[in-house]
Structures are given as C-alpha cells and as structure tokens.
C-alpha positions in Angstrom: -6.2 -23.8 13.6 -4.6 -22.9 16.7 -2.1 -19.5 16.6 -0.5 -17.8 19.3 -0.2 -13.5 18.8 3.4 -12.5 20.8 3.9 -8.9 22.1 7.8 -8.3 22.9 9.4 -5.2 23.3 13.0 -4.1 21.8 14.5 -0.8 21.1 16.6 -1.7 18.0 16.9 -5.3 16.2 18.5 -7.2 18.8 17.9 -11.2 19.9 14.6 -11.3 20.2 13.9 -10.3 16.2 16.3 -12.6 15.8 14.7 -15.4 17.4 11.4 -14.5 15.7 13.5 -14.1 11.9 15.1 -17.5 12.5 11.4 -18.9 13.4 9.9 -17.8 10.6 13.1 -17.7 7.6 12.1 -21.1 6.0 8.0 -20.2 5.5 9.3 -17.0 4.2 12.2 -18.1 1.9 9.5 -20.9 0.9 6.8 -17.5 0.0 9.5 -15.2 -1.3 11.0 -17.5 -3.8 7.3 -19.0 -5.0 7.7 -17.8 -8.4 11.4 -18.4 -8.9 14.7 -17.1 -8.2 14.6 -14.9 -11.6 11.0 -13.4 -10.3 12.9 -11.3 -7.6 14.8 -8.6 -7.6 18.4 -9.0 -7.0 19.8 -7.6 -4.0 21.6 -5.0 -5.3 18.4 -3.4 -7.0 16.6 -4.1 -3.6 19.3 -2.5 -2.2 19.5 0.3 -4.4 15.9 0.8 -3.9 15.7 1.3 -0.8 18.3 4.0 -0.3 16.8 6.0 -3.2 13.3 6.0 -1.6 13.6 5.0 2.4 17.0 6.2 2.3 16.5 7.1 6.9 15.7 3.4 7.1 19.1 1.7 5.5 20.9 2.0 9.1 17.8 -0.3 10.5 17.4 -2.4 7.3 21.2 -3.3 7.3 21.0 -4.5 11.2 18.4 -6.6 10.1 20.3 -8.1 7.3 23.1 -8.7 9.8 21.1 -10.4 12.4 18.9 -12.1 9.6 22.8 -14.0 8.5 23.2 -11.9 6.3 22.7 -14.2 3.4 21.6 -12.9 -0.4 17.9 -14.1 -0.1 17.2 -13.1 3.4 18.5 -9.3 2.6 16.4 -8.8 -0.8 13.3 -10.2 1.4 13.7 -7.5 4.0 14.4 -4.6 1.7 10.2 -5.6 0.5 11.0 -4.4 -3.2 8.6 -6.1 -5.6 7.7 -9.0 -3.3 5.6 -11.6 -4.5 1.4 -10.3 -4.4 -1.0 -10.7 -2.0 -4.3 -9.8 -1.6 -5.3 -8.8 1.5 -8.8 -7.9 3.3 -10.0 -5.4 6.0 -12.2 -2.9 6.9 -11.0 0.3 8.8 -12.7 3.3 10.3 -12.3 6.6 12.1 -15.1 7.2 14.8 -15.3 10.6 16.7 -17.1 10.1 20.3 -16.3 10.4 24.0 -12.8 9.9 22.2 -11.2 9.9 18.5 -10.3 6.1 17.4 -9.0 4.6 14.4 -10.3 0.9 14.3 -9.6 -1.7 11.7 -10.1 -5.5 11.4 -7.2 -7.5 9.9 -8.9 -10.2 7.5 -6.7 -12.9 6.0 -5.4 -16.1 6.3 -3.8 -17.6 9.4 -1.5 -19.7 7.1 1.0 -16.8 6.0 0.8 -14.3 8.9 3.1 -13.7 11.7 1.5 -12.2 14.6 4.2 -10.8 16.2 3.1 -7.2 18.0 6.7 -5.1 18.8 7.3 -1.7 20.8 10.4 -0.2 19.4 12.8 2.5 19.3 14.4 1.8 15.5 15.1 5.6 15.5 13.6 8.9 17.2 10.2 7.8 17.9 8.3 4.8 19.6 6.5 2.8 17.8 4.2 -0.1 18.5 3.3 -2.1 15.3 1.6 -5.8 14.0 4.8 -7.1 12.1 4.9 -8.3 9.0 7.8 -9.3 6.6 9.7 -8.8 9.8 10.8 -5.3 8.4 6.9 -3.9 8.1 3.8 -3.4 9.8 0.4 -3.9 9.1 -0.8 -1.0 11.5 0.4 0.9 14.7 0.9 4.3 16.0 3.9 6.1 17.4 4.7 8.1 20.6 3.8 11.6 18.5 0.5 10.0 18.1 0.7 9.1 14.4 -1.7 6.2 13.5 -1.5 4.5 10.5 -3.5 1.4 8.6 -4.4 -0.2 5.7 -6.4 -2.1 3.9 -5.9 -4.1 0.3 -7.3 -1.7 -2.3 -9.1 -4.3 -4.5 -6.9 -4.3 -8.0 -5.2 -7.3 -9.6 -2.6 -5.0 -11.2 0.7 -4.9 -9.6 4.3 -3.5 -10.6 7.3 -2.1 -9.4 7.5 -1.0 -6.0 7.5 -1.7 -2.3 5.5 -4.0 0.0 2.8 -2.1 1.2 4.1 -2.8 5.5 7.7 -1.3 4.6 6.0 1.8 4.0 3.8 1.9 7.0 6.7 1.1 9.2 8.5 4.2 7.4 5.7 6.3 8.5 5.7 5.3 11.5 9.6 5.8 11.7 10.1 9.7 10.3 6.5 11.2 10.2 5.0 12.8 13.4 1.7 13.7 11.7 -0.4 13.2 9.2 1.1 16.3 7.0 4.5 14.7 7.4 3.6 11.4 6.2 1.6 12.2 3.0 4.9 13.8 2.5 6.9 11.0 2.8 3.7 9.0 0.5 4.4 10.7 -2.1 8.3 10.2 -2.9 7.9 6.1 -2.7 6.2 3.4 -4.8 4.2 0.7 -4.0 3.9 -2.3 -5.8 0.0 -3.2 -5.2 -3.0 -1.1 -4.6 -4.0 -0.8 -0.6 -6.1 2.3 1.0 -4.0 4.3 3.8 -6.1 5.8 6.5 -3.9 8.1 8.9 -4.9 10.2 11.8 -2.9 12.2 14.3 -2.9 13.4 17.9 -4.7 17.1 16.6 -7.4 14.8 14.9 -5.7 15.6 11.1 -7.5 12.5 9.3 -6.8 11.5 6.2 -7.7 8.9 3.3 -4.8 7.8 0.7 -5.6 5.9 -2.7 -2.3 4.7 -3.6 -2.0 2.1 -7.1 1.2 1.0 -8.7 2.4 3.2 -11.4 -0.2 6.1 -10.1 0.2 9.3 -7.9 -1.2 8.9 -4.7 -5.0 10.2 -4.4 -6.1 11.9 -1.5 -9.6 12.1 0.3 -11.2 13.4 3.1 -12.6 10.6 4.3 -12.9 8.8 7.2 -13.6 4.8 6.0 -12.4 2.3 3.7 -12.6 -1.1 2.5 -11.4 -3.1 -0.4 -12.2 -1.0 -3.5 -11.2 2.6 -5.1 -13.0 5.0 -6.8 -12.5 3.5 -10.3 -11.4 -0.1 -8.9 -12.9 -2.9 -11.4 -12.5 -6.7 -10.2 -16.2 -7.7 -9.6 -14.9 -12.0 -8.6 -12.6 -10.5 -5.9 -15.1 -7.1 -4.7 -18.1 -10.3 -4.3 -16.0 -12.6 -2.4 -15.5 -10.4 0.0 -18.8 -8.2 0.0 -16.0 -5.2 0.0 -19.2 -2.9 -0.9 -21.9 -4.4 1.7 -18.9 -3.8 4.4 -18.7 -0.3 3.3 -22.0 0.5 3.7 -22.5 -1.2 6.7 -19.2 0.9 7.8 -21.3 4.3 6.6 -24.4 3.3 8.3 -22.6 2.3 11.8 -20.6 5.9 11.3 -23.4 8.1 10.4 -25.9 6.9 13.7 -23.1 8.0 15.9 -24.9 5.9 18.4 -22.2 4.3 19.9 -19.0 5.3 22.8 -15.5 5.3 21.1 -15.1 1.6 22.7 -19.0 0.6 21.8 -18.0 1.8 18.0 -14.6 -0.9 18.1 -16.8 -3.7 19.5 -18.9 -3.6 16.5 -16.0 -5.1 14.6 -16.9 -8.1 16.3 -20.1 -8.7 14.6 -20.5 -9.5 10.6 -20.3 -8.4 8.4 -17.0 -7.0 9.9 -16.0 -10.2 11.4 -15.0 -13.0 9.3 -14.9 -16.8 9.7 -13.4 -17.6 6.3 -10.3 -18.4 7.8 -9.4 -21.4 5.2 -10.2 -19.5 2.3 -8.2 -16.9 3.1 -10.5 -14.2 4.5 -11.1 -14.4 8.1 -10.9 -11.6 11.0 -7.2 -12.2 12.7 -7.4 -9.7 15.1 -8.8 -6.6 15.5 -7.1 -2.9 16.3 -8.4 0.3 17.5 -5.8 3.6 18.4 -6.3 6.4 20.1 -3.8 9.4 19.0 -4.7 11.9 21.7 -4.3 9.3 24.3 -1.0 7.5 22.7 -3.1 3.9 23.5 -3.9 1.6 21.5 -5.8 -2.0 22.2 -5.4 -5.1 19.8 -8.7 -7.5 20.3 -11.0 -10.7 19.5 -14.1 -12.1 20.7 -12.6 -13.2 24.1 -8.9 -11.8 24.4 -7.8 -8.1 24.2 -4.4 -6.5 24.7 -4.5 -2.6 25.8 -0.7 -0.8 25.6 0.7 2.7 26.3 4.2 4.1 25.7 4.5 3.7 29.4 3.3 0.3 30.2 3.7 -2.1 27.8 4.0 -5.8 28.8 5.5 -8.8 26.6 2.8 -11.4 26.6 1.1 -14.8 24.5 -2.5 -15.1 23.5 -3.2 -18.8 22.1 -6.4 -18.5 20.0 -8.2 -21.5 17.8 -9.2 -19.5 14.3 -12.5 -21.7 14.0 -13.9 -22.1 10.4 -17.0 -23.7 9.9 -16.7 -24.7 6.7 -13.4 -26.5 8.0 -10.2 -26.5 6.7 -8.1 -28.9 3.6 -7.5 -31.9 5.0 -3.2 -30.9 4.5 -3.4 -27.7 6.1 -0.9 -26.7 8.4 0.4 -23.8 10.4 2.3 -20.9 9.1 5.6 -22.2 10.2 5.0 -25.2 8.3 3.4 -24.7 5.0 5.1 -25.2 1.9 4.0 -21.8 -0.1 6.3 -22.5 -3.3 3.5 -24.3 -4.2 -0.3 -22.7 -4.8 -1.7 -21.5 -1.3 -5.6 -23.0 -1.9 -6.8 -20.0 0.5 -5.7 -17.5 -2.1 -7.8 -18.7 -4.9 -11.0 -17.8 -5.8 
C-alpha cells in the first residue's frame, strides 16, 4: 500500500486543517457512523461532555466545528465522546543515555489512519503532534517539554468516555509537566483502556493505567505494551505477542548498551517492528522525543523527520507499507475505504 505522512504547520485551525478535514470527512463519517446513527452520541451530550471535562478546549473545538461546516455529524465526531472502538498496538519506552528519550512505535493499520504530523499554537503552548480524529493526537511533546504517548491497553471492555487522542492533545494543550497532567488525567474519562507514558523536561516519568469506568492507576515505570496489570484477553495479548515485546523492551532497557539514538533504532528490528500491515498490526512510523532538548524525530527504515520549536519545515514522505503476506484483493487506501462495513484487518 502506498501512503504519504504530511508535516504542516498552523497556529490555530485555519485552511490547511480544513483542507486536511474536507480530505478525510467521508472515510470518517463512513467509521463514525459504522454502527448506526442511534450508536452515537448526540451532539448536544458530545457537546455537553466536553465542557464538563475539557472545558479549556471548547474555544478550539468550536473553530473546528466551524471550519469542519459545521454540520451535526462532523461536530459530535470532533468532540471524540464515545467514538466507535478500536484497538490499537505499540510499544513505548523511556531510555536514559547520553540523552533522556521517549520512543514508541505506532502499530496499526494503514487503512484508517491519517498521518498528518502538525506544529501548533491552539492556545499557550506549542505543540507538535501525529493527528488523529483531526481533533487528537496519537503522541507529541510541547514547547515546556511535555511528552506524551500511548499505547492500546489490551481490554475488550469499553464504555462512556472520550477517545483516547482528545485527551493526549488536552495534555499537550494545558499541562506543562508531568505533575500537571496526571492532574488533568484524573478529572476526564476514557472510553477504552490504553497505557499513558509521560515524561518532562526535569526527567519526571511517569506510567498511567487508565480503563473505562476505573480511576486512573499510576506506576513508576518506564515501559509499556498492550496489557495491564490484571488485563485478561489471551486471543488479542497472542496476536500481538504484547508480552514477548515487553520483555524484549525490559531486556533492551536493562543492558543500557545502547546511545539515546542507538536505543530508538532498535525499534526498527522485530519484534518491535511490524509487517502485519493488512491485518491490522504493522509499524506506521516510529517516534522518539527528547524533553530536555524540546526535539523530537518521527522515523522508518529509510525516511526520518527531526523538528524543533525553532525549525520546523512542512514536508511529504511517500512510503509503500509492504506486507508479505499481501493484502485482500479489495483493499484500498484510507481515503477510500468503506468502514460501515466490517474492516477485515480488525478481526482476529
């Protein structure tokens, strides 16, 4: 499959999340409405929602509604409250060397993902972010030297809440350290289980257990993969050898063999790096940030992107996500796909 990652730079939602909205709407009308009109919330309780629990973020959220049309669908998608589920991979990692980093790889399919990478000002701080839902992030760090990332936290329970990349982007937002943002953690719900690792520019790390309907558990810790402490889902945890990654993720940690950059290159290498694009678990991208130097680099096998709060350059990286067992014979791209019906990547 061939995909092309965009860096752009805006301060507030202007034009060119616009253009990237507009791009992307039908897919994500097509994904958001999968289950039925009745399956969402309305807007008002999205609405309602979000100005009880991310009540700094309604100035931004409303822009986006405005540019996005305005339209009853496209606002309830933004506001990420009790989106359809999705199960997600990765593997993520703090490494102390010649420098702290915070590396994680970004397993999943290339058929729902956006890969839109955006610098932006939304409100006091920078912040430099892998989209998703358009109002979300995957991962990033901000100009305080907050760095934040996740990684799907291996239960099939879900419930009321918010998309797990809403939150991260709040973080990113109104926390200027890890203190601050375990604050903000524990006021909001989340609609699936994911692991939170956070680290700051005075090396504060931290490890966040968050499951619908349960108060956020905290651990010093410095990896994670796709299970908890009392997870129990043995088809999904074999599928993708979530406990063989986290060993080979203790293992890698504990030599401290490697430079800071030596440590984020053995993402590269199974069993971090995945090829299961098809099925729904293979390596987008890679990410590693450095807090204390406010950098952060986004990277694959033969491409890597390396951005400051000082120098940051739009830019287009065309990639083929190669699969060896191949892909369906109907498969398309992300823009195309027709998720109402049964995405075969997400089925075990």
């Amino acid at each position: 499959m061939k995909f092309t990652f965009r860096a752009f730079a805006e301060d507030d939602p202007g034009p060119a999340w616009q253009h990237h909205f507009n791009r992307l709407w039908p897919a994500y009308k097509r994904w958001f409405l999968r289950y039925g009109e009745r399956d969402r919330p309305t807007y008002f309780e999205s609405a309602r929602a979000l100005r009880q629990y991310l009540p700094e973020f309604e100035r931004v959220y409303e822009a986006m509604v405005d540019l996005a049309g305005g339209g009853d669908h496209a606002a309830r998608f933004l506001a990420q409250y009790c989106p359809p589920p999705l199960f997600r991979g990765c593997s993520q990692a703090v490494y102390r060397a010649d420098q702290l980093v915070m590396v994680r790889s970004y397993d999943y399919s290339p058929y729902v993902f956006d890969g839109l990478l955006m610098r932006s000002k939304f409100h006091q701080r920078d912040v430099i972010g892998m989209m998703d839902c358009m109002s979300g992030v995957l991962d990033g760090i901000n100009s305080d030297g907050l760095a934040v990332s996740m990684s799907f936290g291996g239960r099939e329970e879900f419930a009321e809440g918010f998309g797990i990349s809403i939150l991260l982007r709040y973080l990113l937002e109104f926390a200027g350290d890890v203190r601050e943002a375990c604050d903000l953690i524990r006021r909001v719900p989340v609609q699936g289980a994911y692991n939170l690792l956070l680290l700051d520019r005075a090396a504060n790390m931290q490890m966040v257990a968050l499951a619908p309907g349960r108060d956020p558990v905290f651990f010093e810790q410095h990896i994670a993969t796709n299970h908890q402490a009392d997870s129990d889902w043995p088809l999904y945890e074999e599928k993708v050898d979530t406990r063989g990654r986290y060993r080979y993720l203790t293992d890698l940690t504990a030599g401290a063999a490697h430079s800071a950059h030596g440590f984020t290159r053995e993402f590269l290498r199974p069993p971090l790096y995945q090829t299961q694009f098809a099925r729904g678990f293979g390596t987008l991208y890679d990410a590693a940030f450095y807090p204390q130097l406010g950098a952060c680099e986004y990277f694959w096998p033969e491409q890597s992107w390396s951005f400051d709060f000082d120098s940051f350059a739009a830019r287009e990286y065309r990639i083929d996500f190669i699969d060896p067992a191949g892909y369906p014979k109907n498969s398309k791209a992300y823009g195309e796909i027709y998720t109402s019906k049964p995405i075969p990547v997400l089925r075990f």
